[in-house]
Backbone bond lengths (Angstrom), bond angles and torsions (degrees), N, CA, C in turn:
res aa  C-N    CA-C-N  psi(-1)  N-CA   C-N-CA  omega(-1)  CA-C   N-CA-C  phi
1 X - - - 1.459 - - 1.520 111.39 -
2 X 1.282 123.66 -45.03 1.364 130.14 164.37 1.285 112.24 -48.74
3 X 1.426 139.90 -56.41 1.095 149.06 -156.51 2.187 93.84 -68.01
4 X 1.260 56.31 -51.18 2.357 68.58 175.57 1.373 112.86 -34.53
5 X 1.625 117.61 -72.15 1.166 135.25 166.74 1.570 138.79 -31.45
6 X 1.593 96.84 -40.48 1.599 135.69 166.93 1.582 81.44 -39.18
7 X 1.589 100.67 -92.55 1.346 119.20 -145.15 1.219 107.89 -60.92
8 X 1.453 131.77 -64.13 1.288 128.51 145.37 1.780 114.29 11.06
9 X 1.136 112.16 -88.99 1.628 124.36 170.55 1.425 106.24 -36.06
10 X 1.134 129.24 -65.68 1.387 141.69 179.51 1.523 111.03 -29.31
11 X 1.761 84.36 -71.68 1.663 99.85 -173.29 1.954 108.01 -46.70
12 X 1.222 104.04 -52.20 1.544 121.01 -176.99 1.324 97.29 -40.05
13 X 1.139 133.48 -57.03 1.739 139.41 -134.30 1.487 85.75 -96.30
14 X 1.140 130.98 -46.38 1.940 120.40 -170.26 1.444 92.20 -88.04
15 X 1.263 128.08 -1.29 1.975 101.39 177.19 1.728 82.11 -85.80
16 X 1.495 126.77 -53.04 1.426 122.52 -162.76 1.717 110.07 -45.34
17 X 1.453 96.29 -48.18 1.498 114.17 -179.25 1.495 103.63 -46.08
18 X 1.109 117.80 -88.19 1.491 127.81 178.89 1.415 116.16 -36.73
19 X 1.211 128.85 -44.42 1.888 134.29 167.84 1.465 111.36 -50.17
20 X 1.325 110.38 -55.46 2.106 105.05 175.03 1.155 99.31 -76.59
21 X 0.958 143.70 -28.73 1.912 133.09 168.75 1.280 93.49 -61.35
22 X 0.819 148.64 -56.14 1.532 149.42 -167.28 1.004 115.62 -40.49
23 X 1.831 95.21 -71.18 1.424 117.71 -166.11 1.829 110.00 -76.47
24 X 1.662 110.36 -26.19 1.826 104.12 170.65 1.648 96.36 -50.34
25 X 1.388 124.76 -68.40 1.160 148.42 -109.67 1.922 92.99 -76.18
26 X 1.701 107.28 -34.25 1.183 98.69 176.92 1.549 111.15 -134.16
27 X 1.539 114.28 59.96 0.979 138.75 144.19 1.317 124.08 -57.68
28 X 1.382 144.68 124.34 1.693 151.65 177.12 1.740 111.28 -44.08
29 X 0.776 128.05 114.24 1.708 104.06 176.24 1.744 88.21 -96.58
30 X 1.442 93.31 151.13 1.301 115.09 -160.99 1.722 110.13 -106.97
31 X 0.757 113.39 51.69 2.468 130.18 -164.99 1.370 104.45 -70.74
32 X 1.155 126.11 142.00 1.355 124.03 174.14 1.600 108.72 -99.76
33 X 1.331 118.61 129.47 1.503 102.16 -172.01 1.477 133.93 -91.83
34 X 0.946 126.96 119.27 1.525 132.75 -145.37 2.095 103.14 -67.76
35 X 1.202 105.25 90.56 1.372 90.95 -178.46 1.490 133.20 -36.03
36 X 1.454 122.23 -25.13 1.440 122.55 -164.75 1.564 107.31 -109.68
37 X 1.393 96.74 2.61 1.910 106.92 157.03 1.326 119.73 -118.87
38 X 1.587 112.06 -12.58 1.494 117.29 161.94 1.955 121.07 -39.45
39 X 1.619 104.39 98.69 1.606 85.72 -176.39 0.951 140.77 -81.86
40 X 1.626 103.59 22.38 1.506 121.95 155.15 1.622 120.18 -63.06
41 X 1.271 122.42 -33.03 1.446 132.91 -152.51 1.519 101.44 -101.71
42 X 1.149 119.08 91.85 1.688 107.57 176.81 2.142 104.87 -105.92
43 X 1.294 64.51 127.65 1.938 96.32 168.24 1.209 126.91 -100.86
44 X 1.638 102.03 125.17 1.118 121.33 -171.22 1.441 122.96 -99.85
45 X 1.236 121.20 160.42 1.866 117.76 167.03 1.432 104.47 -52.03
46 X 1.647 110.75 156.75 1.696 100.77 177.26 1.863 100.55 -89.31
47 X 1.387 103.36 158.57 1.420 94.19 175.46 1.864 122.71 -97.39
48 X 0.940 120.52 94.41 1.781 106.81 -166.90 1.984 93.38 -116.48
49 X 1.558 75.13 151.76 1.596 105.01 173.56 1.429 120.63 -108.70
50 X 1.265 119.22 143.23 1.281 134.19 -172.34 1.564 105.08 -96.41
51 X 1.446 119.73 139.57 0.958 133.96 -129.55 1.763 93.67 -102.01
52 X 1.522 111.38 155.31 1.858 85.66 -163.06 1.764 109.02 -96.06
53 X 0.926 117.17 -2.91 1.895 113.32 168.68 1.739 90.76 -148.98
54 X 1.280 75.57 169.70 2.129 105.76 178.62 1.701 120.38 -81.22
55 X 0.590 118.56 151.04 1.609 125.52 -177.21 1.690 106.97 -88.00
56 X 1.182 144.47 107.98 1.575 132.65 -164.32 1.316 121.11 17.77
57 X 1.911 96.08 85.73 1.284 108.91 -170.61 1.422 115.25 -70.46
58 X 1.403 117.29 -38.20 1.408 139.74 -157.84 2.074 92.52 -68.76
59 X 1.403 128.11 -40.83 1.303 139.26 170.03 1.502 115.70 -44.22
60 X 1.427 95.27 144.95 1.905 82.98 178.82 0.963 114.17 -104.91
61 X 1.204 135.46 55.62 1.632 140.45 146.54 2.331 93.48 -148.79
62 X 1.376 118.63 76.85 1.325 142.43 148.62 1.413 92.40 -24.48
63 X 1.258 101.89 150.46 1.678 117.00 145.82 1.361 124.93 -132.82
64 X 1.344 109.67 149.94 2.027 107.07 173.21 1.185 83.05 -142.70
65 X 1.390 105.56 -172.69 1.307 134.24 -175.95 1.336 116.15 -171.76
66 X 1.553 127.06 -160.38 1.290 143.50 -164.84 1.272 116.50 -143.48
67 X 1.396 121.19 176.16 1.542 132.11 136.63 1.540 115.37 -135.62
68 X 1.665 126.29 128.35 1.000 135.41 176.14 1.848 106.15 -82.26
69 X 1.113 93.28 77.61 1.889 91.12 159.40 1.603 133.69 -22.45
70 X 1.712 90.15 -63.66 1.500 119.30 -171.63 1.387 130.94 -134.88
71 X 0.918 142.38 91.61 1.441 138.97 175.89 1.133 123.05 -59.30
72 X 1.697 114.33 25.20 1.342 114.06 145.72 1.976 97.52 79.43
73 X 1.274 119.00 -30.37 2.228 125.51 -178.95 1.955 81.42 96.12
74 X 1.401 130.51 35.07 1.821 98.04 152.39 1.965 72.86 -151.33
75 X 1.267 97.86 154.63 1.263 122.09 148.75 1.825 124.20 -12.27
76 X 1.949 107.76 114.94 1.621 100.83 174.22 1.740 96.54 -63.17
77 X 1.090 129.01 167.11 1.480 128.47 157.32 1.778 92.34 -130.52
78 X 1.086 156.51 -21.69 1.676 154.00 -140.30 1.297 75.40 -166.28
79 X 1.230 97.36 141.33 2.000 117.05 126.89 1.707 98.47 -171.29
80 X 1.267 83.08 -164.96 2.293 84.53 -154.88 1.671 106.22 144.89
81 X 1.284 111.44 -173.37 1.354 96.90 170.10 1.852 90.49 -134.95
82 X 1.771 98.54 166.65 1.702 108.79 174.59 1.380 82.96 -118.25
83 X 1.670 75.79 171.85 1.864 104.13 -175.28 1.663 107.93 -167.08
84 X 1.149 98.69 144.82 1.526 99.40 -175.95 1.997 94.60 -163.43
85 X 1.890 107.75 173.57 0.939 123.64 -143.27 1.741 81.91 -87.90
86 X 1.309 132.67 -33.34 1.406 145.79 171.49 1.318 120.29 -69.73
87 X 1.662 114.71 163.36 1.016 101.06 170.63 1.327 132.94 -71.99
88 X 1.771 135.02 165.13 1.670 115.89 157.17 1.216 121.96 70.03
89 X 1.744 107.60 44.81 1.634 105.05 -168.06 1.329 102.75 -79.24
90 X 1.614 102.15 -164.65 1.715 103.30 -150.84 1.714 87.70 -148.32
91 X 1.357 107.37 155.00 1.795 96.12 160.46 1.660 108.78 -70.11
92 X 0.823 122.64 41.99 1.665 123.17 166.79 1.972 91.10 -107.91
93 X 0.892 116.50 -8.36 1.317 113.89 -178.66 1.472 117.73 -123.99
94 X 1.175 125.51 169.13 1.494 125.65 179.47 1.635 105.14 -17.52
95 X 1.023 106.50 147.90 1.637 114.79 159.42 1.359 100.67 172.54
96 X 1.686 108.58 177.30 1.436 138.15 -148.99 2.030 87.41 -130.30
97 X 1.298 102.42 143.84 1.896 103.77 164.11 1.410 101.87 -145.24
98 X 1.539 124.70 85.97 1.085 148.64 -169.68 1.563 128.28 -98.76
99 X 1.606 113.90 -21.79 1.130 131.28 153.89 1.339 120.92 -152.94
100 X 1.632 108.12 171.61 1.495 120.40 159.17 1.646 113.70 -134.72
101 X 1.311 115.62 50.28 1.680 122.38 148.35 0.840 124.61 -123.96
102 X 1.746 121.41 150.63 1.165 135.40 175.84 1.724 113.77 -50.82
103 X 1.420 121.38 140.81 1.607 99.02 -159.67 1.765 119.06 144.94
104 X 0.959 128.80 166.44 1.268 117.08 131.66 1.197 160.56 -82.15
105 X 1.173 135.35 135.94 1.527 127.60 173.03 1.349 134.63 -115.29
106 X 1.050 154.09 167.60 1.277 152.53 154.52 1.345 110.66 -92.96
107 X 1.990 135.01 152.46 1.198 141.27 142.07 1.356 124.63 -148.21
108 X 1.094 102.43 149.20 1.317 122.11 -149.87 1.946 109.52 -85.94
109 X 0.902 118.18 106.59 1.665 108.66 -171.40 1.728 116.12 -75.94
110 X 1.153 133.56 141.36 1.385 123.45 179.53 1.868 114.94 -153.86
111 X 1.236 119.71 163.19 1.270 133.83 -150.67 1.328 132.10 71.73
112 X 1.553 108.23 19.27 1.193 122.61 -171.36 1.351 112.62 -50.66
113 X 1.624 136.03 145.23 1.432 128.57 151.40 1.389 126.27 -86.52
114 X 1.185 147.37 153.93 1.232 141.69 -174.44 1.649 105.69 -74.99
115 X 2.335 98.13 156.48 1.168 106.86 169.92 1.677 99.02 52.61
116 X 1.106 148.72 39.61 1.579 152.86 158.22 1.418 118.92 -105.96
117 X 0.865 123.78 122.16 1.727 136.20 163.64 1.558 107.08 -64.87
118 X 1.410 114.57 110.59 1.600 117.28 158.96 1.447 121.04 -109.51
119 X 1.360 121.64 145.57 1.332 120.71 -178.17 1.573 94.30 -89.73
120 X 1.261 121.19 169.23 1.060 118.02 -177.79 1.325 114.45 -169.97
121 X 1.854 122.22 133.73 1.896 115.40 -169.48 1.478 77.71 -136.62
122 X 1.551 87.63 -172.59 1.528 125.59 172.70 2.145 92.20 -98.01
123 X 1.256 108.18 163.80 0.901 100.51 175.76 2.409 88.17 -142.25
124 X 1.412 118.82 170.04 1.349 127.89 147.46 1.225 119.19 -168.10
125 X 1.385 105.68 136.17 1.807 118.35 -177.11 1.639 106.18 -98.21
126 X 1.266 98.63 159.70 1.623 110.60 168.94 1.605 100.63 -157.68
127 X 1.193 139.05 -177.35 1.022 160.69 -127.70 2.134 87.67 -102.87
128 X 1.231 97.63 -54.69 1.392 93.64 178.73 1.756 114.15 -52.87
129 X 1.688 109.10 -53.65 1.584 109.82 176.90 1.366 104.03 174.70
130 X 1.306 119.00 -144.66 1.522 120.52 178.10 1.781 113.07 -131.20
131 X 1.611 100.17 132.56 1.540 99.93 -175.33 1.332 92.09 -121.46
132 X 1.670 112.26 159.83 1.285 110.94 -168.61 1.782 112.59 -142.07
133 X 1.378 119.63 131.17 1.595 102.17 175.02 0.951 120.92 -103.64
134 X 1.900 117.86 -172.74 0.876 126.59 -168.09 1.435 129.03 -10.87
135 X 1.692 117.59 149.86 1.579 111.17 -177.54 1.372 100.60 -123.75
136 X 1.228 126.99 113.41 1.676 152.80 131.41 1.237 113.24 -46.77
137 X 1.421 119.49 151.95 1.503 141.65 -161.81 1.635 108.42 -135.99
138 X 1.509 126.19 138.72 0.903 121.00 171.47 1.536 120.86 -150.80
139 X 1.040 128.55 125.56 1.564 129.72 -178.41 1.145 127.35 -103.33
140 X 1.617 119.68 107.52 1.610 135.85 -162.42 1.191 107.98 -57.26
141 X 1.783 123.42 169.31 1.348 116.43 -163.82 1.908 82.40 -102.64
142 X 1.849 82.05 158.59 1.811 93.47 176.03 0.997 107.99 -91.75
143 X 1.400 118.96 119.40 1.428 122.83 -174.01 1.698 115.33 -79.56
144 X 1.304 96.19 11.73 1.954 89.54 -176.65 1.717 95.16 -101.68
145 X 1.007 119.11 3.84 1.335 120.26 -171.68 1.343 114.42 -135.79
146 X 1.479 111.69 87.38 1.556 114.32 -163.24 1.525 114.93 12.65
147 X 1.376 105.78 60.28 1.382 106.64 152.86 1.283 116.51 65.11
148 X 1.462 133.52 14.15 1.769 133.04 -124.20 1.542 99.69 -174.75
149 X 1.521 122.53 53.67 1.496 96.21 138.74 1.481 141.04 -24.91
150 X 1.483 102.48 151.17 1.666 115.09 179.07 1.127 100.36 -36.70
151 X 1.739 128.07 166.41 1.106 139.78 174.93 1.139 124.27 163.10
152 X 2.253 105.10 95.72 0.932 125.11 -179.54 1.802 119.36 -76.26
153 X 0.813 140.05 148.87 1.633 129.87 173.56 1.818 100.59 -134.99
154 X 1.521 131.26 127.35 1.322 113.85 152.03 1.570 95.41 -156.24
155 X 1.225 104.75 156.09 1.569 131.43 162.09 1.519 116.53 -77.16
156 X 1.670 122.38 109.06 1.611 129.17 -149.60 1.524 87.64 -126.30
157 X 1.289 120.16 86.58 1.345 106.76 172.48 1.837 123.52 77.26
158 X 1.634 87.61 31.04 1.464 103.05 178.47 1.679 124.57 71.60
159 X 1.443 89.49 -2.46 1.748 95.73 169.53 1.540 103.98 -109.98
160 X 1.684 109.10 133.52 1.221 115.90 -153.92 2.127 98.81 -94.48
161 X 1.470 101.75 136.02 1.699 91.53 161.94 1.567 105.73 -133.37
162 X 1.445 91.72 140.51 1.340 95.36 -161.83 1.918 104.68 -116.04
163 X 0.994 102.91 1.46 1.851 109.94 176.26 1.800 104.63 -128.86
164 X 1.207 143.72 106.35 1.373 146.10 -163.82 1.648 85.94 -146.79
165 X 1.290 113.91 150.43 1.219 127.77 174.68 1.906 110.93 -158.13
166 X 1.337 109.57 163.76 1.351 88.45 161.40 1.996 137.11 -80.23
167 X 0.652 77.71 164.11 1.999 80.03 -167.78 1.255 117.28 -62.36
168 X 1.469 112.28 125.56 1.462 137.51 -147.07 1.341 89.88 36.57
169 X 1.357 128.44 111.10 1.301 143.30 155.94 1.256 117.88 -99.73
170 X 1.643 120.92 -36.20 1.336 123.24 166.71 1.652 140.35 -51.04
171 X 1.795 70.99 -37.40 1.935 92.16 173.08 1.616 107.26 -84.86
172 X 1.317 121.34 -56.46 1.492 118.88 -161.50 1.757 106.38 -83.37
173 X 1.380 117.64 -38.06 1.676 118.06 169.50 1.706 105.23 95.71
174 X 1.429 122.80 -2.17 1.592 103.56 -165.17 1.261 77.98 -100.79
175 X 1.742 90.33 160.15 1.559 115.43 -177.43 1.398 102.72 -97.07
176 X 1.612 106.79 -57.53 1.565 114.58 173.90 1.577 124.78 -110.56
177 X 1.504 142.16 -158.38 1.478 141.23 157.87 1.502 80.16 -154.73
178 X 1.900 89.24 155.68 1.575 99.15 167.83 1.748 91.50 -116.74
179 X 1.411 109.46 140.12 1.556 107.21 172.23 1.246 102.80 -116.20
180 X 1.324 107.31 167.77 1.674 132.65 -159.81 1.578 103.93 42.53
181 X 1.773 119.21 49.79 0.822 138.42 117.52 1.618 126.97 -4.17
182 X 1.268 104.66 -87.23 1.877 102.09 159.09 1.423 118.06 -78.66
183 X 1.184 126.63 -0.78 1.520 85.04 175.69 1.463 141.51 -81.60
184 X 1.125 135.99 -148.40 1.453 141.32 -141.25 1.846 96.31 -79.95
185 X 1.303 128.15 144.50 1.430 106.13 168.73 1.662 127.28 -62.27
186 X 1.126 111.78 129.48 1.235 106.37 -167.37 1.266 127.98 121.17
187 X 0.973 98.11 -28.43 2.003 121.66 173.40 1.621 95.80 -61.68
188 X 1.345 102.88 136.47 1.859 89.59 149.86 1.075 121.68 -55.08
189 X 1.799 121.58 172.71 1.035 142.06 143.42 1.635 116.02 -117.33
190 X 1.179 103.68 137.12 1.650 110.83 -166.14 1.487 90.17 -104.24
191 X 1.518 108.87 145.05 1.990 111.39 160.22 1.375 97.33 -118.74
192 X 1.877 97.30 124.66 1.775 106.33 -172.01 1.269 80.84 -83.28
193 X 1.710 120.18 149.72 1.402 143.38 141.29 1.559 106.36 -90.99
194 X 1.074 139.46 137.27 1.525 141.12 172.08 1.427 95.33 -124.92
195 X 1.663 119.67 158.40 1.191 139.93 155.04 1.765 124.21 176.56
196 X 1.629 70.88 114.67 1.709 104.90 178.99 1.679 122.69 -60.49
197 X 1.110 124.79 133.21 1.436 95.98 153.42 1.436 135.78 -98.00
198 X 1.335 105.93 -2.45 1.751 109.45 148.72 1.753 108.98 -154.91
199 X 0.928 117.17 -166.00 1.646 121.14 -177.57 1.743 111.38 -98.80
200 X 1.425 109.44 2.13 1.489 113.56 168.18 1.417 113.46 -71.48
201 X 1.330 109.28 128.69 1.100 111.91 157.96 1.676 138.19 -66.02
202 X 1.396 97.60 -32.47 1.412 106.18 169.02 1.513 116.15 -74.05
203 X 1.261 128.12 -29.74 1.119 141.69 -175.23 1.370 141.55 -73.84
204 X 1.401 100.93 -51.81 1.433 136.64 173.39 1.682 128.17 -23.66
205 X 1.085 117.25 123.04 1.403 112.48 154.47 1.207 125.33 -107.54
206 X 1.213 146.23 123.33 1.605 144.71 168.53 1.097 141.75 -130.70
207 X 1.526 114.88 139.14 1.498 126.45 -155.48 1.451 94.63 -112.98
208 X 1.634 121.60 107.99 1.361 110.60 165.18 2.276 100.48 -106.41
209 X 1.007 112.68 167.05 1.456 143.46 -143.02 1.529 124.95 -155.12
210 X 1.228 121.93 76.36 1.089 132.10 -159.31 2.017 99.00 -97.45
211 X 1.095 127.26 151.39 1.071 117.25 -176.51 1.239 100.03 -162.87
212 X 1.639 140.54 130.15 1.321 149.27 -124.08 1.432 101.71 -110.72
213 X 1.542 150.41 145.93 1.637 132.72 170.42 1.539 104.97 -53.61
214 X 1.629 134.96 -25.47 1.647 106.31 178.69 1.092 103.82 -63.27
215 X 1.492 135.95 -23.26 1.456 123.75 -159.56 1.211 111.48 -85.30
216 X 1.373 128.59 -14.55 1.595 148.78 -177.55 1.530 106.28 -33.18
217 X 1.010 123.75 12.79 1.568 135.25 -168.68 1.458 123.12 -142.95
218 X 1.100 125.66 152.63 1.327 145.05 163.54 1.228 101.90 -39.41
219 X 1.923 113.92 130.22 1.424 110.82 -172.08 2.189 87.77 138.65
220 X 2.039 76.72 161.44 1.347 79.97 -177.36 1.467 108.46 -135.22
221 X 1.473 113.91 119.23 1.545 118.42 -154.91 2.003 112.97 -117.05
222 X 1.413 98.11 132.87 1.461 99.41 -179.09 2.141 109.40 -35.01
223 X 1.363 106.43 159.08 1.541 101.03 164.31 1.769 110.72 -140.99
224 X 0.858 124.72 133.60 1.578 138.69 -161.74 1.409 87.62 -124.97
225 X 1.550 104.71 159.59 1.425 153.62 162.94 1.571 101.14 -43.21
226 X 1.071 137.49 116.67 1.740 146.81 173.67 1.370 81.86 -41.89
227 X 1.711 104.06 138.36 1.867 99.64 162.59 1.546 85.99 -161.69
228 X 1.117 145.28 -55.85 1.310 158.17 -118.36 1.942 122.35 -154.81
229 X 1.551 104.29 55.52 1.812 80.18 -170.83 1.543 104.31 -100.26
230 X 1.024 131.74 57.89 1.593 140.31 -175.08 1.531 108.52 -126.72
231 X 1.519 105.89 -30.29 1.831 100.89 -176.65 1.827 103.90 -154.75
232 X 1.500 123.78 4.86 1.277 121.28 -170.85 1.428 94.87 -93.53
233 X 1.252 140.40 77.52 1.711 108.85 -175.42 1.689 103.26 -79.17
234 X 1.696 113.61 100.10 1.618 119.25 176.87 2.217 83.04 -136.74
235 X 1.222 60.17 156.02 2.188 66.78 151.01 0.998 112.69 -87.44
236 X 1.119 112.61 142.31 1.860 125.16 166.70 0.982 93.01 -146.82
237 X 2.021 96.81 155.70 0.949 120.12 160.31 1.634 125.00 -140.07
238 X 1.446 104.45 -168.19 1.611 92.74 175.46 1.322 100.50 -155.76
239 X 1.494 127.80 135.11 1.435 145.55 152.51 1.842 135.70 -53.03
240 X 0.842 137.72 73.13 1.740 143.00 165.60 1.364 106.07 -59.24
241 X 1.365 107.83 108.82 1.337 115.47 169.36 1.733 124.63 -101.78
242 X 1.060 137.16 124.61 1.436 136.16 160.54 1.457 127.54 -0.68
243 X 0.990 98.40 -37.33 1.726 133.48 -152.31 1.686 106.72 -97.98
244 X 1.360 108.11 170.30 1.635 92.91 169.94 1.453 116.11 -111.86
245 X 1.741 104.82 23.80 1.617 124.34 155.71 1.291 121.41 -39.45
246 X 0.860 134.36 102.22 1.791 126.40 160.70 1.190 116.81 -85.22
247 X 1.670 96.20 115.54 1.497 99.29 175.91 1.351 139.23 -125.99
248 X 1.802 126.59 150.07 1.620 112.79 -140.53 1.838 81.08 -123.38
249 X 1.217 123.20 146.08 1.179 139.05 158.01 1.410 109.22 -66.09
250 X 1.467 133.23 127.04 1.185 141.29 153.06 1.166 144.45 -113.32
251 X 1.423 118.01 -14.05 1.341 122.02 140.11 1.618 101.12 -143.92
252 X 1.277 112.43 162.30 1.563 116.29 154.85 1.761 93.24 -174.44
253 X 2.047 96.02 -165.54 1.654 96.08 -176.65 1.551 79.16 -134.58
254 X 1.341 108.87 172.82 1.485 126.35 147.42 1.650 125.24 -127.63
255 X 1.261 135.23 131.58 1.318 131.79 -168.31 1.612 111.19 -116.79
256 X 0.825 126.47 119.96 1.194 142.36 -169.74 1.756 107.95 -108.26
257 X 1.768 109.41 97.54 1.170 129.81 -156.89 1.462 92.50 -89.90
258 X 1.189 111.15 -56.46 1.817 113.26 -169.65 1.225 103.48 -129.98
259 X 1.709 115.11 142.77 1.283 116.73 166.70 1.896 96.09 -142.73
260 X 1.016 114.15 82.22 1.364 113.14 164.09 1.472 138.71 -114.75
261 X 1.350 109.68 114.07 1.599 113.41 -169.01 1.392 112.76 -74.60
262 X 1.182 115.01 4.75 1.501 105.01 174.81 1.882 112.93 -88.45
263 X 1.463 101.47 -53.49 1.368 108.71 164.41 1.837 127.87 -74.20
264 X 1.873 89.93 -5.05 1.860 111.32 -174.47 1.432 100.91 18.69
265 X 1.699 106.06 85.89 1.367 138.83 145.69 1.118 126.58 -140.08
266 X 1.038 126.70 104.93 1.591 126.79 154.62 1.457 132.70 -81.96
267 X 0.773 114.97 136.93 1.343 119.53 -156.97 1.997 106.44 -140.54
268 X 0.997 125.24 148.26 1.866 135.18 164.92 1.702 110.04 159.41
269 X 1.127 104.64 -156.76 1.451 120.26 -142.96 1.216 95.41 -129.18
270 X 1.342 120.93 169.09 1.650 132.98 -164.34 1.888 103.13 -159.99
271 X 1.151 101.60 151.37 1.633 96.80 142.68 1.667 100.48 166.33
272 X 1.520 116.39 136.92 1.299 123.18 171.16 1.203 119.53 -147.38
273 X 1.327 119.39 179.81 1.810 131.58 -168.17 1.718 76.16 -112.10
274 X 1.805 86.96 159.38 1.548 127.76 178.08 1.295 124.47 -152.96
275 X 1.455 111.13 155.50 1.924 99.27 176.13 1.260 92.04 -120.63
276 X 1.635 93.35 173.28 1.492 119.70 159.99 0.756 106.10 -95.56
277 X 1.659 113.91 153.31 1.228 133.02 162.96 1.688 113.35 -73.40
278 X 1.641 114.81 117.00 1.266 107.50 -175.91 1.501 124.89 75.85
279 X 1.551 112.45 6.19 1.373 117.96 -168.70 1.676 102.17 -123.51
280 X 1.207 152.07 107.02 1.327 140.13 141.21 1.678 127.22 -17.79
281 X 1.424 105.63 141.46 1.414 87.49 -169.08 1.475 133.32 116.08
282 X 1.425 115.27 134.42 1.692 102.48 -150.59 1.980 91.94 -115.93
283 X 1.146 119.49 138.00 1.550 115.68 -172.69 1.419 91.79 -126.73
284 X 1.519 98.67 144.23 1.379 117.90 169.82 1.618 134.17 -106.05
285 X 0.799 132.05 140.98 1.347 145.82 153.77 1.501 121.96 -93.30
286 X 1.449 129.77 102.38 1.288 124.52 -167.23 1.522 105.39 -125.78
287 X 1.312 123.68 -172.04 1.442 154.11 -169.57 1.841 108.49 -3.38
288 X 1.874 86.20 40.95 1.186 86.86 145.28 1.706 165.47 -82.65
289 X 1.981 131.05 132.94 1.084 98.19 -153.48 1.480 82.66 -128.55
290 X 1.468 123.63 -144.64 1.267 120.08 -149.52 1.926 96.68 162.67
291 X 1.089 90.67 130.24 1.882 109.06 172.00 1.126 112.97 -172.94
292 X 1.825 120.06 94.32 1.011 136.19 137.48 1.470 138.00 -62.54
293 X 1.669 131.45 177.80 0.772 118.85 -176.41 1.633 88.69 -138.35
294 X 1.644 109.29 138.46 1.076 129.09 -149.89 1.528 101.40 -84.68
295 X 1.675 117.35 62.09 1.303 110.10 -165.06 1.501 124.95 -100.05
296 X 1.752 115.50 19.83 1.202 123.19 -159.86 1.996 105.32 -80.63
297 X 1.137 125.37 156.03 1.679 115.25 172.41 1.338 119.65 -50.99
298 X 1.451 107.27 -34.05 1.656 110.09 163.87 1.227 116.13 -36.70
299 X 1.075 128.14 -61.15 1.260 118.31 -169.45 1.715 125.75 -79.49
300 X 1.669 107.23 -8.94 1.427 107.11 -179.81 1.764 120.26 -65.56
């Protein structure tokens, strides 16, 4: 009868045993799921755009900015824009961190050096990394020269440019040249105006501007097609187009607002019609102006 009881007890104690093993074993665990390891949730770069001109470029602290489209589904933490002396900068280089919303912003660039070319984007981070748009270019004012880099502006067919300089201006620094420089007394001397609208070659549009020593003055003088700078003293000029258009000036004026050698700036306005080659049709160049600084040896 004892022996009965034994087992009895026994038996009892391993069914109990075995039932809470049971019942731990397929218990729910209750986890909270971490959204940004959830591998349902995929995160993307944020998408932002670079902003399409500068806020008082000619000033030495410029502004650009952005717009953040998309935050990518995690959190902006950075955005702003970089800039550096190269192309395609990176936040490893100068930059601004001015917000974290979807949106636009403005920032303000600073430590600039004078007369320098900066590339310049929008930049935005998120948890995934940093994506960056479009890259804009901008060239600081020369401060040895009233403060006032070159600065061509004209409307070419109804598309407006409002920053033109001469080509590589950053690297070489002249505003103007006087040609036929040496020649014979009596010869003209022409002062080239140039202005680019960027330093690409593939890209480029350019307005060069030749203007004769009678014109060296206040006054408003016919401008012709470049043909003759050895004995024509008129203004001429000539058009570079993008395109594989060739194009001839056929009428326009040039006005010559300021010509002063004491402050050596000249400064006025432009604007003329052109053809295509092989194309019907009269194209304009309008409300163009121009203020250089009269920095050639000629004039020292």
């Amino acid at each position: 009868m004892k022996n009965l009881k034994i087992s009895f007890l026994l038996t009892m104690s391993l069914s109990l045993f075995l039932l809470i093993s049971c019942t731990s074993d397929n218990e729910p665990i209750n986890e909270a799921i971490d959204p940004i390891t959830d591998p349902t949730t995929t995160i993307e770069l944020p998408i932002v755009i670079t902003k399409t001109s500068f806020t008082d470029p000619l000033t030495a602290n410029p502004k650009l900015g952005g717009t953040i489209t998309s935050d990518g589904g995690s959190p902006i933490t950075a955005s702003g824009i970089v800039w550096n002396t190269t192309a395609n900068p990176t936040i490893a280089n100068s930059k601004t961190n001015d917000n974290t919303n979807v949106g636009s912003f403005v920032s303000t660039m600073t430590g600039l050096s004078p007369k320098t070319t900066y590339y310049v984007r929008a930049y935005a981070t998120n948890s995934k990394g940093t994506s960056y748009g479009s890259q804009k270019t901008i060239t600081t004012a020369d401060t040895n020269t009233d403060n006032t880099p070159a600065l061509m502006t004209a409307n070419i067919d109804n598309v407006q440019y409002d920053i033109m300089r001469p080509y590589l201006y950053a690297v070489i620094g002249d505003d103007v040249k006087v040609e036929n420089n040496g020649a014979e007394p009596g010869a003209p001397r022409y002062l080239w105006i140039q202005g680019d609208t960027t330093d690409n070659l593939d890209t480029l549009i350019e307005i060069n501007l030749h203007i004769p020593n009678k014109q060296w003055a206040p006054g408003t003088y016919n401008l012709y097609e470049r043909q003759d700078l050895s004995t024509v003293a008129e203004s001429q000029g000539d058009l570079l187009l993008n395109t594989d258009d060739s194009a001839t000036i056929t009428s326009g004026t040039i006005t010559v607002t300021e010509f002063n050698l004491t402050t050596k700036r000249i400064k006025g306005t432009f604007s003329f019609t052109y053809s295509k080659f092989g194309k019907d049709g009269e194209f304009k160049v309008t409300n163009g102006t121009f203020n250089y600084a009269l920095d050639s040896p000629y004039f020292d």
